[in-house]
C-alpha positions as CSV (number, residue, x, y, z in Angstrom):
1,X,-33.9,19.2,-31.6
2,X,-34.9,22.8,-30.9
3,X,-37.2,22.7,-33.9
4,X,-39.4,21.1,-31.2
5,X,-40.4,23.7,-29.8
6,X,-41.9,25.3,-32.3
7,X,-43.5,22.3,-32.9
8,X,-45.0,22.0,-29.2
9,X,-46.7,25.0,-29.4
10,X,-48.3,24.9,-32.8
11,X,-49.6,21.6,-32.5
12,X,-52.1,22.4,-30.1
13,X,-53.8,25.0,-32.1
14,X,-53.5,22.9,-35.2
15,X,-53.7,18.6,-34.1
16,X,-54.7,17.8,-37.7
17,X,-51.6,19.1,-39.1
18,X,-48.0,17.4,-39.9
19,X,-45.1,18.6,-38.1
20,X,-42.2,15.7,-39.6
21,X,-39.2,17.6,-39.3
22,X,-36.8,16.5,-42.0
23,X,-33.2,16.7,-42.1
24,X,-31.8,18.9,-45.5
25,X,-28.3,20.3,-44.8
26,X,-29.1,22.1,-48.0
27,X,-27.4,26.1,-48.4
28,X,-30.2,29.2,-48.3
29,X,-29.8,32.7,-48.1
30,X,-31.3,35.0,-45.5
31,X,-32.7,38.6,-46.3
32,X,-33.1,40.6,-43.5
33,X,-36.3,43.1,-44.0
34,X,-35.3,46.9,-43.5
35,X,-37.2,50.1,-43.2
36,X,-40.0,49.7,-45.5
37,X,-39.7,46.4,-46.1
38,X,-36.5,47.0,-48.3
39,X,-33.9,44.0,-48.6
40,X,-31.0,45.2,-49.5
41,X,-28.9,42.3,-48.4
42,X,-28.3,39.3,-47.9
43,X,-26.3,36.3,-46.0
44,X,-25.6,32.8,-46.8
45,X,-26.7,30.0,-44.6
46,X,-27.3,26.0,-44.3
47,X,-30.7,24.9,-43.6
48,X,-30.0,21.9,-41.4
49,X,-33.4,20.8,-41.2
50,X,-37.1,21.9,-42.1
51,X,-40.9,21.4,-41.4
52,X,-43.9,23.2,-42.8
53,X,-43.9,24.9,-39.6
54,X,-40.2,26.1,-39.3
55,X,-36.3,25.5,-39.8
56,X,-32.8,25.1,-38.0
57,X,-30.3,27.1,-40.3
58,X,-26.7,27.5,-39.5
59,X,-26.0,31.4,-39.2
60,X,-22.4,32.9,-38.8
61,X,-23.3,33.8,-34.7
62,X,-21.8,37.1,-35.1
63,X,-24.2,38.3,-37.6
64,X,-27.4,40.6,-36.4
65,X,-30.6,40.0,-37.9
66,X,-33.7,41.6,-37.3
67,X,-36.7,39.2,-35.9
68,X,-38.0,38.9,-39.4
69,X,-36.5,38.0,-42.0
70,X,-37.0,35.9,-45.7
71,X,-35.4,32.5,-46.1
72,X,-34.4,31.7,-49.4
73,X,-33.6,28.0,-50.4
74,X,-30.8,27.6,-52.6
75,X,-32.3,26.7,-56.0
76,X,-36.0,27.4,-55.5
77,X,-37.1,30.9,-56.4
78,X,-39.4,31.3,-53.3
79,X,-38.9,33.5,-50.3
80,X,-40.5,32.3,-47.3
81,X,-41.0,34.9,-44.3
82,X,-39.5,33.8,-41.3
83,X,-39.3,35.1,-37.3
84,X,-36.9,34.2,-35.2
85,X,-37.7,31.6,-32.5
86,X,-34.6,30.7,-30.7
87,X,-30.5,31.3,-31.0
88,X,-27.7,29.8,-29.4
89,X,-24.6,30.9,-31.4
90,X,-24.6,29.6,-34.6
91,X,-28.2,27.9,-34.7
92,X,-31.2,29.5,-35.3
93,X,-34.4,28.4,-35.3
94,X,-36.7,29.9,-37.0
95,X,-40.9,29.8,-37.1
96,X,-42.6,30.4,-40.3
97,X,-44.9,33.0,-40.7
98,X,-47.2,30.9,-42.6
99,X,-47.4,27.1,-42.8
100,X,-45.1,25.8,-46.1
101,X,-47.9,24.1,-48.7
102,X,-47.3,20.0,-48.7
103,X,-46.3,20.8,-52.2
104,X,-43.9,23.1,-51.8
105,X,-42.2,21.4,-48.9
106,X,-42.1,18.3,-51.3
107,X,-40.2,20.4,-53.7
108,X,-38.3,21.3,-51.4
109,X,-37.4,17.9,-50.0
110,X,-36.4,16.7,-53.8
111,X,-40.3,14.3,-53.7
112,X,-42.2,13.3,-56.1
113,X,-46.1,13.3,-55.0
114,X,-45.7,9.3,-55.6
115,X,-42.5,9.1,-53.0
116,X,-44.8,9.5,-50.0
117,X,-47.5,7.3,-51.2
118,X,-45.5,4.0,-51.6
């Protein structure tokens, strides 16, 4: 998977973390960020998988998007600030510009903090 990649690289500079990519097919919305960090619109999308490093999202390959961007999951009120990695027609993979808190990425993932301890 391309998410790899990303992985690859970060893991060097940060061996104590968790990179698990995990598989979501779950619809988002991307928000492309304009002059003065305006978002005036927006595009649908399916997150095919996520880690707290990045995403794969399946993009209609003719749209343009700038190299950074806000991912929106579909359902959870967060925008996460993405930069484009990698894309090969319609996938895109896409590098977070933070690391997504274990929490959040559980809510994300539909867990319960007692799902990953049993």
């Amino acid at each position: 998977m391309p998410l790899e990649h990303v992985h690859d690289q970060l893991r060097l500079r940060h061996p104590k973390r968790s990179f698990v990519q995990y598989r979501i097919d779950r619809p988002g919305f991307v928000t492309p960020i304009g002059h003065h960090l305006s978002t005036a619109m927006r595009y649908t999308c399916l997150i095919r998988s996520i880690s707290s490093a990045g995403a794969v999202l399946s993009i209609n390959k003719a749209l343009t998007l700038p190299e950074n961007f806000y991912l929106e999951i579909h359902g959870i009120r967060d925008e996460i600030p993405c930069t484009e990695f990698k894309r090969d027609g319609e996938e895109l993979v896409v590098r977070f510009n933070m690391f997504l808190d274990a929490d959040f990425l559980d809510l994300v993932l539909g867990r319960t903090p007692q799902d990953h301890e049993a």
